[in-house]
N, C-alpha and C positions, 0 to 999 in steps of 0.2 A: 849699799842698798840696791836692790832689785826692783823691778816693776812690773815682772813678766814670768810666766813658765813656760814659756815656749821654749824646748828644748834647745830647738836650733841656733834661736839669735844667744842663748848663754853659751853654748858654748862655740857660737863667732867671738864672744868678748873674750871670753877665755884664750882664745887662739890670739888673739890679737895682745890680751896684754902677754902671755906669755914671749911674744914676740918682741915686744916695743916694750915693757917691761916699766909700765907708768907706777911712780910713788902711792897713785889711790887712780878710784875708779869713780865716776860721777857721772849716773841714769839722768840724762833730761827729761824730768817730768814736765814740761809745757806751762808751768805756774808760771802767774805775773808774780810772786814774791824769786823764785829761783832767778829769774830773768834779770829781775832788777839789783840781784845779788851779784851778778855774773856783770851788768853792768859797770857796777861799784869798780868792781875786782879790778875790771880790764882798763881803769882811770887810774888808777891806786897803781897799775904795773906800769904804765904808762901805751900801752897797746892801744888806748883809746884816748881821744881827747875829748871833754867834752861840751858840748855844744848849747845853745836855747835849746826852747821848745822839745827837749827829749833828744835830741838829736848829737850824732859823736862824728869824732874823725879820725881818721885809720891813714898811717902810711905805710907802703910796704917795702921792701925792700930793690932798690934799685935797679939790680936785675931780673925784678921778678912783678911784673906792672900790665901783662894781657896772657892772653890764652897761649899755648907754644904746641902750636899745631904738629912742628917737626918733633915736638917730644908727645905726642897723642899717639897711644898704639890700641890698634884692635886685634885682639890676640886669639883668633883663630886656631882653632887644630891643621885645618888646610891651611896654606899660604892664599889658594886664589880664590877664597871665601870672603876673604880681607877686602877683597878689591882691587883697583887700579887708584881709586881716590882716596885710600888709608895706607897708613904706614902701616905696618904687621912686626908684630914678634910672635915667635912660637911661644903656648901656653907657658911649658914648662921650663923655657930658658927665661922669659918675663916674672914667673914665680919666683927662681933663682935670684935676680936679679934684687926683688924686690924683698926678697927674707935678708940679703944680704945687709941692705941701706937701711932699711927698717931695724933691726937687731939692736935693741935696746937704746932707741931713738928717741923713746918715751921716760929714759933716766931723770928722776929730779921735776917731773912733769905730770900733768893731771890728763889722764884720758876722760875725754867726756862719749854718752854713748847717749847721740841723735837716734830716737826712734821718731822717721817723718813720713809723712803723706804725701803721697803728687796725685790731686785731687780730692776733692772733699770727701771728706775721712767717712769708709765706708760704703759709699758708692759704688755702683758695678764699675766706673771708669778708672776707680783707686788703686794704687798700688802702692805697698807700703817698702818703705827704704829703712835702714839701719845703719848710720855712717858714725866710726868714730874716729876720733880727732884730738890733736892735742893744742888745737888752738883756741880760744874764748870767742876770738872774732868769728870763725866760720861757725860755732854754735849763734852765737847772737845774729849773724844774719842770715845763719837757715830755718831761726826763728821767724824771720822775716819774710823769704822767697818760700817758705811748704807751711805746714801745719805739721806741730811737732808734741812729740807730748804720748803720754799713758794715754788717751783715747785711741791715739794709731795702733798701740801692741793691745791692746782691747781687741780694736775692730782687726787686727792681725789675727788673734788666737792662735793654733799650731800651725798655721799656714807659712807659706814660701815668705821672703823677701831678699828686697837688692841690697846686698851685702858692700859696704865701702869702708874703708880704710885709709884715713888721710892720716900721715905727720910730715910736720916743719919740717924736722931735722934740722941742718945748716943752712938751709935757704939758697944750697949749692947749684948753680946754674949746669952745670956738667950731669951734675947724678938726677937730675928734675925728668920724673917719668909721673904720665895720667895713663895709667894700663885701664884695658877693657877687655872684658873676657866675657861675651856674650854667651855663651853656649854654658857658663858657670854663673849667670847672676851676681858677677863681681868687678866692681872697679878699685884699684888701687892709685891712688897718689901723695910721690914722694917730691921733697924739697921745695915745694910752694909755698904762698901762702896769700896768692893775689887768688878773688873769686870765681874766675871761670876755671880755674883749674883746681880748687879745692872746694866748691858747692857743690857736693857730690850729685844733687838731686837734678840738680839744672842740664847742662848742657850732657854731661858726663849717663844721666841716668834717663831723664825726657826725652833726648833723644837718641842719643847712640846706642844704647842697653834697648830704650821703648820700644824704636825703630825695627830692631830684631825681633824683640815679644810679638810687636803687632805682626807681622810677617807671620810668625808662626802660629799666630791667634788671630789672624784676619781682622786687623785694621788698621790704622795709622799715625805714626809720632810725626809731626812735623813741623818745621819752622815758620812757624807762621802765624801771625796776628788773628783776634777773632773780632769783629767788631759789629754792632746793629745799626739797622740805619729803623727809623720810625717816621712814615710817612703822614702828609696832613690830614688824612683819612684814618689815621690809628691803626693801619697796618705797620707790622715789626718783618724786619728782613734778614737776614744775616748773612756775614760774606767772612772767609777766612781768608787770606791774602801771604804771600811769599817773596819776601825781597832780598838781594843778598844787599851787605853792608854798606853804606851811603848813597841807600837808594829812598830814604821818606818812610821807615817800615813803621818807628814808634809816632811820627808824626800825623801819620793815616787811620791808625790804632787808636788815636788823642784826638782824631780831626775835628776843628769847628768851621759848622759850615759859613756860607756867605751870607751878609744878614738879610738879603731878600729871602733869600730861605727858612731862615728863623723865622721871619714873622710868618712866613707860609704855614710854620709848623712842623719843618725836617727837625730832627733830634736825632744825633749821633752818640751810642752808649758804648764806652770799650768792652769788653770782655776778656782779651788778651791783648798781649804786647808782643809778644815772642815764640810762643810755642801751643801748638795745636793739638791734641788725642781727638781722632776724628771713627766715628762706628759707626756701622751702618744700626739702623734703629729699625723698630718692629713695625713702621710705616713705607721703610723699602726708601729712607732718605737719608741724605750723611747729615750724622749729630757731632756737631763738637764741644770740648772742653779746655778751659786751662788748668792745665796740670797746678799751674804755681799758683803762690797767694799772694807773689811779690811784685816790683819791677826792678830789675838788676842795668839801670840806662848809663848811659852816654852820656856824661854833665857839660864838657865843650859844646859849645852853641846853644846848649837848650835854654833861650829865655820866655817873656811874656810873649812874646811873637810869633817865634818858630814853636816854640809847644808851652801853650799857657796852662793845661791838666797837667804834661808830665812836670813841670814847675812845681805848680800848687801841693802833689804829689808831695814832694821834698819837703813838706813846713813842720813837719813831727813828726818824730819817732825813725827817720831817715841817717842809717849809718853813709858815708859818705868816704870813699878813697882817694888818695890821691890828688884832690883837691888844694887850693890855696886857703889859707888862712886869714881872714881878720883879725889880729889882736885886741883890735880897740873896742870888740862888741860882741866875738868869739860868734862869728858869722862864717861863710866862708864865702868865696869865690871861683870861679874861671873861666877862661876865655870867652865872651858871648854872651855873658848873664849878663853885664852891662857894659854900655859903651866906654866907660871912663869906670879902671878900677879903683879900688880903693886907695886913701894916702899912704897906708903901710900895710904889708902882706906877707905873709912866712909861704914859702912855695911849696911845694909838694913832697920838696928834700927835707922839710926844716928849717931853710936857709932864710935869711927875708931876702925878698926879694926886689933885685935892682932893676927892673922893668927890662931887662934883656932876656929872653929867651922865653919860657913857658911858664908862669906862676901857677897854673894845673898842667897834671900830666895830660896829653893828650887821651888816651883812655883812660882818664878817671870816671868814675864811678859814682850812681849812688846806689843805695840798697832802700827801697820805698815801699810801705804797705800798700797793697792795690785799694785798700774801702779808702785809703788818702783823694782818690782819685775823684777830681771833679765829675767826670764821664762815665763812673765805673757803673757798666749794667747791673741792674735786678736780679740778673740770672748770674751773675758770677759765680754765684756758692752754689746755683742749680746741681743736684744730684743728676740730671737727665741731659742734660746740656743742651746747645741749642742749635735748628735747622738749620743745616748751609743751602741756600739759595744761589750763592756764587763762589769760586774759586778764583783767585786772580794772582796771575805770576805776572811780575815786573824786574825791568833791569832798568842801567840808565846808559842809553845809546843816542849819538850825538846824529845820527840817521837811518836810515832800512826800517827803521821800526814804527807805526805812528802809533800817535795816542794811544788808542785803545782797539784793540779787536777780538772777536768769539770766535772760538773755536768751533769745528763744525760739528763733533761729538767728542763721548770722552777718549775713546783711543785717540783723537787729533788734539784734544785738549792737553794728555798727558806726553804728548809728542811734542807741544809748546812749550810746555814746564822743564822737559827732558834737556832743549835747545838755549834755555836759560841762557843769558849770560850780562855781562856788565862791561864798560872800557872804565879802564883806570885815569883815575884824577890827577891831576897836581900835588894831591896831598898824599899821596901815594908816594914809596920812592920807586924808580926806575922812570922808564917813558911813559907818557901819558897817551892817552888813545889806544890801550894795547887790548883784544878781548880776554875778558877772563871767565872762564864757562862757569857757572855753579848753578848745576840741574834743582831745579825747584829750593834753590838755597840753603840747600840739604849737603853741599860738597864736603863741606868739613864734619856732618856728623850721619851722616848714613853708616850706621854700626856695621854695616854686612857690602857685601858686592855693588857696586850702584848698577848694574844690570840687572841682578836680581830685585834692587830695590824699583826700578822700570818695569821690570815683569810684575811687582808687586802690585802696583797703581795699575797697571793695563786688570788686576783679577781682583781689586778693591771694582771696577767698573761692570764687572759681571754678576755681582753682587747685590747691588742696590738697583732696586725699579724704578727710583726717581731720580738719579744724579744731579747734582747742580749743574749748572754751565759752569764752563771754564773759560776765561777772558786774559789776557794781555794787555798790560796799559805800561807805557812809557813817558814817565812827567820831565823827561830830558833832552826832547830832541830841538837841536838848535837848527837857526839861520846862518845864512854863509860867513854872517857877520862873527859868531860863535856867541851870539844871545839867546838866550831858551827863547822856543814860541810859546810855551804855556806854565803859567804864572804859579804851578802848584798850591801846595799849604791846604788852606781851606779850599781855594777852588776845585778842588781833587772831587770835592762833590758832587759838581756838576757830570764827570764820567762817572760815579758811583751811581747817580741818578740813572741814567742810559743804562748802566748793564744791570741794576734790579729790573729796569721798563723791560729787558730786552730778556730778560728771565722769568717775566708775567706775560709777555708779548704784549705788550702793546707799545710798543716801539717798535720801528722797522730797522732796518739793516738794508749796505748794498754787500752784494757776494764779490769778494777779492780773489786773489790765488794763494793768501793767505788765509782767508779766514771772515768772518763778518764784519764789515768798520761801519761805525754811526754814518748817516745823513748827516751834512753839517748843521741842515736845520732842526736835526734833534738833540744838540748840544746847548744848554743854556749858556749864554753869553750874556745874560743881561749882566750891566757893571762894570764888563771887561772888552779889549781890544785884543781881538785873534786871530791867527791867518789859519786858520781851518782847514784849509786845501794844502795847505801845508803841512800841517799836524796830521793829517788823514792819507795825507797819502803813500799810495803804496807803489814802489819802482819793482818790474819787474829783476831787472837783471842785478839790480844790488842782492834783491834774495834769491838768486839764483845763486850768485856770489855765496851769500850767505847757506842756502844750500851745501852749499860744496863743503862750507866749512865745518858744518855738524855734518858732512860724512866722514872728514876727517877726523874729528872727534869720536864717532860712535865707531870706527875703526880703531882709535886708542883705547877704548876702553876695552875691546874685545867681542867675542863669537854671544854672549849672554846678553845684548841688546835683542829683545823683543821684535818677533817677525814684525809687528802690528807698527812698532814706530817706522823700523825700513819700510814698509810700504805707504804712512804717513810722507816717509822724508822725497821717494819716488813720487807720492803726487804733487810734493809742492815742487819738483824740478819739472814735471810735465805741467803744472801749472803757469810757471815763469818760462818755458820756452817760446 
């Protein structure tokens, strides 16, 4: 059965099963009865286990548990289109590669054919994907993270889409490629079967493929949360935000504020978790959207505490990887959700577990409907998407950087974004305190050159009449003792607070040599105990230091770094001199 005449995606499926050579062919039409069929199926094979409330558990295969960045290629015609921050294989030796492992991989096996959405179906921001697959799990939770279904090749008609290609195969760690071939509208992946390497729409398509679209169509994919704030006056604000990994990105996304806030009347509505499509709009202001319909988080530490939405999120209809098992109630667990596990647990292998080592994997996984979402905005299905009022790039640095500060325009802002970076944790392996650059937290999926992805942002700012501010905030910088000075989580509000004031002006700023920092007496502190002076400030000769070290950077990456940042990076060294 078919569900389309669009020439091109039938004979994508044609090509693909001729290739992989699946026993039958199965169109996902987006029905709750096919879904719950597929459900059945995937408990009956044992690929699923399954859980209350609607809810299932998936393990994967031990060597195949996070993203594998060394096997992510962007497969350019040029080599130095690729970049400095992507691995590269040439097109046609990556095609080889991939006809090769593919070749009847689908033996004995059901091809299923995802036709999905990344964004609400039909909207100018929409673009539609075609992924197939021979696995039950990546249909059931692309059901989850897009919009999937006969309405998408509707609203498709004969037009273009991103062409994908997942199979299992042997789950072989060796032969395991996620190919990107921007200039062809296609991603392939072989030997997976964990979800950021096989949810073709997520990482693979929203950004790396969008990344490039938007380039060549003038506007923006990027990693980054969308979130409102709603002030006690019934003004609505919006802020999209970028952080690379264990830096607070879904917990900012999910924030609840502090309760003097609340009864003031602040309300905090997510939008996004993870990924941004940002346009400029016919008012001359950046509009964003989330591409997804999902959340794909993090389930180590997330409890009532640390993210009490992304929690609640999880109580149905939530497929789950990775995780620990409760037998006694077919609940699950891991590390963080409660202080005292369970009396008996099956760990993430299978195994039960003897309270040594990990009863979830460390990047375990859930797969969550966004309307689950206590916070989830009004405007999430918006067709039009919503005003950015602010940009904000974060890392987490243990000094040089304080809390919060604005950029003085958008070339300095996108000069800030550019200088990104993070030191490495404890839970990291190698040494800790080491920096690790990732421009606007986009390192790992900027589809194309990251200098041309910087000249991109410097000509997205030529575009727009109203640009939002661009702000800086760091919720990690410590005392000599190595204690944070500020207490994150919910109070992360009180700097959200400041940089909407300082985006309506009516909050002040002092001028640094970096950039604008709050007056300390424009920071709410009611509640809390802060060294301010401490959080705020700014040393020259650390960013001079620092200086030096994004010119070394922006000499590794090459001559395609934008005049407009080098002469940002010159005034911040004749600033700190």
């Amino acid at each position: 059965m078919t569900i389309t005449k669009n020439k091109a995606a039938l004979e994508f499926v044609e090509r693909c099963a001729a290739l992989a050579l699946p026993d039958s062919i199965v169109w996902i039409d987006g029905s709750a009865a096919q879904i719950e069929q597929l459900k059945a199926q995937a408990v009956q094979s044992g690929e699923l286990i399954a859980l209350k409330n609607d809810c299932y558990l998936h393990r994967s295969n031990p060597n195949d548990v996070a993203r594998v960045e060394d096997r992510t290629f962007i497969c350019t015609r040029k080599r130095e289109d690729a970049g400095p921050t992507n691995y590269w294989l040439a097109p046609d030796k990556a095609y080889r590669i991939a006809g090769e492992i593919a070749r009847g991989a689908m033996k004995g096996r059901t091809m299923y054919v995802i036709p999905y959405s990344m964004g609400v179906v039909g909207s100018s921001f929409a673009k539609i994907g075609i992924e197939v697959t021979d696995s039950v799990y990546v249909v059931l939770n692309m059901c989850i993270m897009t919009r999937v279904g006969k309405r998408c090749l509707d609203a498709l008609g004969n037009g273009d889409f991103i062409k994908g290609f997942h199979a299992t195969c042997e789950v072989d760690a060796e032969k395991r490629y996620v190919m990107h071939f921007p200039e062809d509208n296609t991603i392939i992946s072989l030997n997976s079967a964990y979800g950021g390497n096989v949810l073709l729409g997520k990482k693979c398509f929203a950004l790396r493929i969008a990344s490039f679209l938007g380039k060549n169509e003038g506007w923006l994919a990027e990693h980054m949360l969308i979130l409102g704030v709603t002030f006690p006056d019934g003004a609505k604000k919006y802020v999209a935000a970028a952080f690379p990994s264990a830096c607070g990105k879904t917990n900012l996304a999910m924030l609840i504020p502090p309760k003097h806030y609340l009864e003031k009347g602040y309300k905090i509505e997510c939008v996004g978790d993870d990924i941004a499509w940002i346009r400029v709009g016919d008012d001359g202001r950046l509009w964003a959207v989330n591409p997804e319909n999902g959340f794909f988080g993090v389930a180590p530490g997330t409890n009532e505490r640390s993210n009490y939405n992304a929690l609640q999120s999880t109580l149905h209809g939530t497929i789950f990887t990775n995780v620990a098992l409760n037998p006694d109630d077919m609940t699950v667990w891991w590390e963080g959700l409660t202080k005292q596990p369970p009396a008996r647990l099956i760990d993430w292998t299978g195994k039960p577990w003897d309270g040594k080592g990990c009863a979830a994997h460390p990047n375990s996984r859930f797969t969550a409907p966004a309307e689950n979402c206590p916070c989830i905005s009004p405007e999430f299905n918006s067709v039009t998407g919503v005003p950015l009022s602010a940009i904000i790039f974060g890392g987490r640095r243990a000094s040089t950087t304080p809390l919060v500060y604005q950029s003085r325009d958008w070339d300095h802002g996108v000069f800030v974004g550019s200088a990104m970076s993070s030191e490495t944790t404890a839970a990291a392996a190698g040494a800790t305190g080491v920096l690790r650059h990732d421009p606007m937290a986009m390192k790992p999926f900027a589809g194309y050159h990251i200098g041309d992805y910087f000249a991109h942002w410097i000509d997205m700012g030529k575009k727009v009449a109203n640009p939002p501010a661009i702000f800086n905030v760091n919720w990690f910088r410590q005392a000599k003792d190595g204690s944070f000075l500020w207490p994150g989580f919910g109070d992360n509000m009180r700097v959200l607070e400041w940089i909407l004031r300082r985006c309506d002006g009516s909050v002040g700023a002092v001028e640094t040599a970096i950039g604008y920092v709050p007056r300390p007496e424009d920071i709410d502190t009611e509640g809390i105990t802060v060294d301010l002076d401490g959080l705020l400030a700014v040393d020259k000769q650390s960013w001079l230091d620092e200086a030096n070290e994004i010119e070394r950077y922006y000499n590794e990456i090459g001559p395609r770094i934008p005049d407009e940042l080098w002469q940002c990076l010159k005034t911040l060294k004749k600033n700190c001199k």
